[in-house]
C-alpha positions as CSV (number, residue, x, y, z in Angstrom):
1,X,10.5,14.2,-3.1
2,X,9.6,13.5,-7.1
3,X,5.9,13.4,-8.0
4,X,4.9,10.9,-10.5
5,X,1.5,12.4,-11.3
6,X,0.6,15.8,-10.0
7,X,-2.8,16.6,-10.0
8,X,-4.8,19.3,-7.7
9,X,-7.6,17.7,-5.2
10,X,-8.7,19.2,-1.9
11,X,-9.3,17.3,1.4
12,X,-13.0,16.5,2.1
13,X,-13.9,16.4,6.1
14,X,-16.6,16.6,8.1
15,X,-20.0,15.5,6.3
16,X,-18.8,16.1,3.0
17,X,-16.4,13.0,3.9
18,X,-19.1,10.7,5.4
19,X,-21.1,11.8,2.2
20,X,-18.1,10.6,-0.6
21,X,-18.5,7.5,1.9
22,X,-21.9,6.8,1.7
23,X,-22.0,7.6,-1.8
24,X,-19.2,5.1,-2.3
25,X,-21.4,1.9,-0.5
26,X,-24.6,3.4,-2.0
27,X,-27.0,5.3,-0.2
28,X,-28.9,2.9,2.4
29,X,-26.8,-0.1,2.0
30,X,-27.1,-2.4,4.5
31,X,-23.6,-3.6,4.6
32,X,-20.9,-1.3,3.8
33,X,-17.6,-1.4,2.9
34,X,-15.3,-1.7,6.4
35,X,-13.2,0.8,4.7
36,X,-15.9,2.9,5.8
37,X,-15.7,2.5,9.4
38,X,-11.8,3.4,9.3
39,X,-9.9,6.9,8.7
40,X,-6.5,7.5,6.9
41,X,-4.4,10.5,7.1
42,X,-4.5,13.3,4.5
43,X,-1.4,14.8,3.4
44,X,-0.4,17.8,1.4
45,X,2.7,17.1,-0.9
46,X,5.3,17.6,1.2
47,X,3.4,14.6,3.3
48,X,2.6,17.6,6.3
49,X,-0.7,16.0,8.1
50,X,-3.6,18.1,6.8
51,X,-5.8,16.1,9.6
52,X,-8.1,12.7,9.2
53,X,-10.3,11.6,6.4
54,X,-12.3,8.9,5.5
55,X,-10.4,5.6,4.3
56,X,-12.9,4.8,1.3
57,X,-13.8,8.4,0.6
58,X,-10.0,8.9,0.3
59,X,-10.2,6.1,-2.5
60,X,-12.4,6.7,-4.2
61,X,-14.2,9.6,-7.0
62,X,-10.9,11.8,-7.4
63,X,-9.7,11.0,-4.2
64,X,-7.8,12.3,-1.4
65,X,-4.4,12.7,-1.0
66,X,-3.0,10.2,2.0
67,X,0.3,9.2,3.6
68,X,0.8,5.4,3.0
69,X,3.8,2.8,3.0
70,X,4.7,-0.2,1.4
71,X,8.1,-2.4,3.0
72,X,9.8,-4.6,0.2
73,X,11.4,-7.8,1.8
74,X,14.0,-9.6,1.4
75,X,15.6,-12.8,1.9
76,X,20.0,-13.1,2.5
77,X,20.5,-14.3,-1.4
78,X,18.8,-11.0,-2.6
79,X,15.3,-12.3,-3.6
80,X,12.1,-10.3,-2.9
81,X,8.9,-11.6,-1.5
82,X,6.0,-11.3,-3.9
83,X,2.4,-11.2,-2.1
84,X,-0.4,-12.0,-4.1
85,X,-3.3,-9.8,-3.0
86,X,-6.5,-10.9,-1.5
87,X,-9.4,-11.4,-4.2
88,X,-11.5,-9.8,-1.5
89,X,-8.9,-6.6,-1.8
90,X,-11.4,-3.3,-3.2
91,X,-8.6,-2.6,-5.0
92,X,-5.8,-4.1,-7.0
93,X,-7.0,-7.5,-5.8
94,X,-5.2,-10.8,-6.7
95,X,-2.9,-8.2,-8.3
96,X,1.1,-8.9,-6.8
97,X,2.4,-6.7,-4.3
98,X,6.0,-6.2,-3.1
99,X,5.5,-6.9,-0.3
100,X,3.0,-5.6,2.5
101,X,1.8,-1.7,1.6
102,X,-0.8,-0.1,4.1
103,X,-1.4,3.1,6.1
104,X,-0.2,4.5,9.1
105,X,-2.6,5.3,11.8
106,X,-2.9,8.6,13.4
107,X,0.4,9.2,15.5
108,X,2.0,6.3,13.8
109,X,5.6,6.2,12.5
110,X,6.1,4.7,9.3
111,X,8.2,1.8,11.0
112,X,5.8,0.7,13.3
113,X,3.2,0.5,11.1
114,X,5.1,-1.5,9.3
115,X,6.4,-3.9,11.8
116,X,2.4,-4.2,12.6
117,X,1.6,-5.2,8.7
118,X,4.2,-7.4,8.7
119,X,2.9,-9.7,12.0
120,X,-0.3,-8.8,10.7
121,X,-0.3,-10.1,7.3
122,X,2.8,-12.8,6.9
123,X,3.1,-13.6,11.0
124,X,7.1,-12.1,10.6
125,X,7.9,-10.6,14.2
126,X,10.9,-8.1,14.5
127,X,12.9,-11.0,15.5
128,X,13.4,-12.5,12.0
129,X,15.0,-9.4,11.1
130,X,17.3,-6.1,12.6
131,X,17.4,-3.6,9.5
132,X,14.1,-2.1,8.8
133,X,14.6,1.1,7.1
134,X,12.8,4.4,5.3
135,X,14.8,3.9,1.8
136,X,12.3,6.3,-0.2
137,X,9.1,8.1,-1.2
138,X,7.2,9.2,-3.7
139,X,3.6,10.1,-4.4
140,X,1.1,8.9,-7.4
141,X,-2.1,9.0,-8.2
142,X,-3.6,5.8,-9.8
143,X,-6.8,4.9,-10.7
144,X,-8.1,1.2,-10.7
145,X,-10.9,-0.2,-13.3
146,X,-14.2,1.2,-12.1
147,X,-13.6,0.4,-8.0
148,X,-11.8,3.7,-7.1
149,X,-7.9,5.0,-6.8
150,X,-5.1,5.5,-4.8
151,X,-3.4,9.1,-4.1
152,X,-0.9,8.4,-1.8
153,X,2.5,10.1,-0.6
154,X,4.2,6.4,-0.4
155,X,7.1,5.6,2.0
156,X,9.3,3.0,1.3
157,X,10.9,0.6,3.8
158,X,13.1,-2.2,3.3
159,X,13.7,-5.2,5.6
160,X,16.0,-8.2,5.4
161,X,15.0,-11.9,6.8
162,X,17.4,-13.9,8.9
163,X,14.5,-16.4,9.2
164,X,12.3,-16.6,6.3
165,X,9.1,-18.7,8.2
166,X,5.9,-17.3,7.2
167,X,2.4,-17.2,8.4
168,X,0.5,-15.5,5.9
169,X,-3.7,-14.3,6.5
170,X,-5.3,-15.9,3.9
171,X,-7.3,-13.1,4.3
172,X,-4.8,-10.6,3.0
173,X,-2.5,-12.6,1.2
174,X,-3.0,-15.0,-1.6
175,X,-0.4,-16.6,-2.6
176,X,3.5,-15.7,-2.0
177,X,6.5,-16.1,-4.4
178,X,10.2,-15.7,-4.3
179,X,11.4,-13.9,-6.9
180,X,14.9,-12.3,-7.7
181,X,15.1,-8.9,-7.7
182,X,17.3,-7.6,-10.2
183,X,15.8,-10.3,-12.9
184,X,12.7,-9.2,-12.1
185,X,13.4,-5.7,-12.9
186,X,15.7,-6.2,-15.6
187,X,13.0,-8.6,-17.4
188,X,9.5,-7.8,-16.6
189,X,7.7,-8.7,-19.5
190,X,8.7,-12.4,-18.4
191,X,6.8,-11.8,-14.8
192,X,4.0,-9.9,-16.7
193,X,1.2,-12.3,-16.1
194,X,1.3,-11.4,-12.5
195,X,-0.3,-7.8,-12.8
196,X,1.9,-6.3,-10.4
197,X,0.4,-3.2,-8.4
198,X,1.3,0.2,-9.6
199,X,3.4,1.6,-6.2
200,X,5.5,-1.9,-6.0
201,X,6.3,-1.2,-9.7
202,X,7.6,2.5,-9.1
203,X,9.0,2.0,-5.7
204,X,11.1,-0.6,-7.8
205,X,11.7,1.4,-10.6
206,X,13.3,4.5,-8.9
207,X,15.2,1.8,-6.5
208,X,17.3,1.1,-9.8
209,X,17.5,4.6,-10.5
């Protein structure tokens, strides 16, 4: 596994966590961040579980290293799905993702967590498609405006549509667009006004490798 930025942290549990959380909704607030109510799975570099941590502690001061995924999806001619973000997304919101990136649950595969995001957030059931796959991974460290970061160990899945019908949670998704994939790599200062998120971008870029 390559490492596009390399940088030493150590995984906070216990109070120490539920103090980065606090600290990251602000002492006393009366609503928090949901993040807060939810865990996400630290991982060393070689993506070995190193137990659970707090979702927005893990995203946010110099973070916490984390095992997520993102699944790129496809239609038959080739094109990806671009998902605009949520403006109510913490992080990278209205920014375009390729397509559905989250995080695995404890004792969660990679695929199933997956085939969860993608009912979840576009309503596309494992019958619209038969080749869901691990193609890749990769961890980065990112940081984003003044909001917080992500320091994940990223898989990558692929998955091909037989039927392209979507039912996409406004409250996750945006917008959607159709785009093709190798013109979209070969020429992305044309697609540049649509702030694509940092993980779709290298997950792309080492796919044409």
């Amino acid at each position: 596994m390559s490492t596009d930025e390399d940088r030493s942290a150590s995984a906070e549990s216990g109070s120490e966590t539920e103090s980065a959380a606090e600290s990251a909704t602000g002492a006393g607030a009366e609503a928090p961040h949901e993040n807060a109510n939810q865990d996400v799975i630290a991982v060393d570099e070689d993506d070995e579980p190193q137990g659970l941590v707090n979702r927005l502690a893990a995203h946010t001061g110099e973070g916490i290293r984390h095992r997520a995924f993102t699944c790129l999806v496809f239609d038959r001619e080739g094109r990806i799905l671009l998902a605009q973000r949520a403006p109510t997304k913490r992080l990278w919101d209205t920014c375009w993702d390729g397509t559905v990136a989250s995080h695995p649950v404890e004792g969660q595969s990679q695929k199933d967590a997956t085939r969860q995001r993608l009912e979840e957030e576009l309503g596309v059931t494992p019958t619209q498609y038969d080749d869901l796959r691990v193609t890749d991974k990769f961890e980065y460290k990112r940081y984003y405006e003044n909001a917080g970061l992500e320091w994940e160990v990223c898989a990558v899945l692929k998955v091909t549509l037989g039927d392209t019908a979507l039912d996409p949670d406004e409250e996750e998704i945006a917008g959607m667009l159709w785009a093709d994939y190798d013109h979209l790599h070969d020429h992305p200062q044309w697609y540049r006004q649509l702030r694509l998120c940092p993980w779709f971008e290298i997950a792309m870029r080492r796919d044409f490798a």
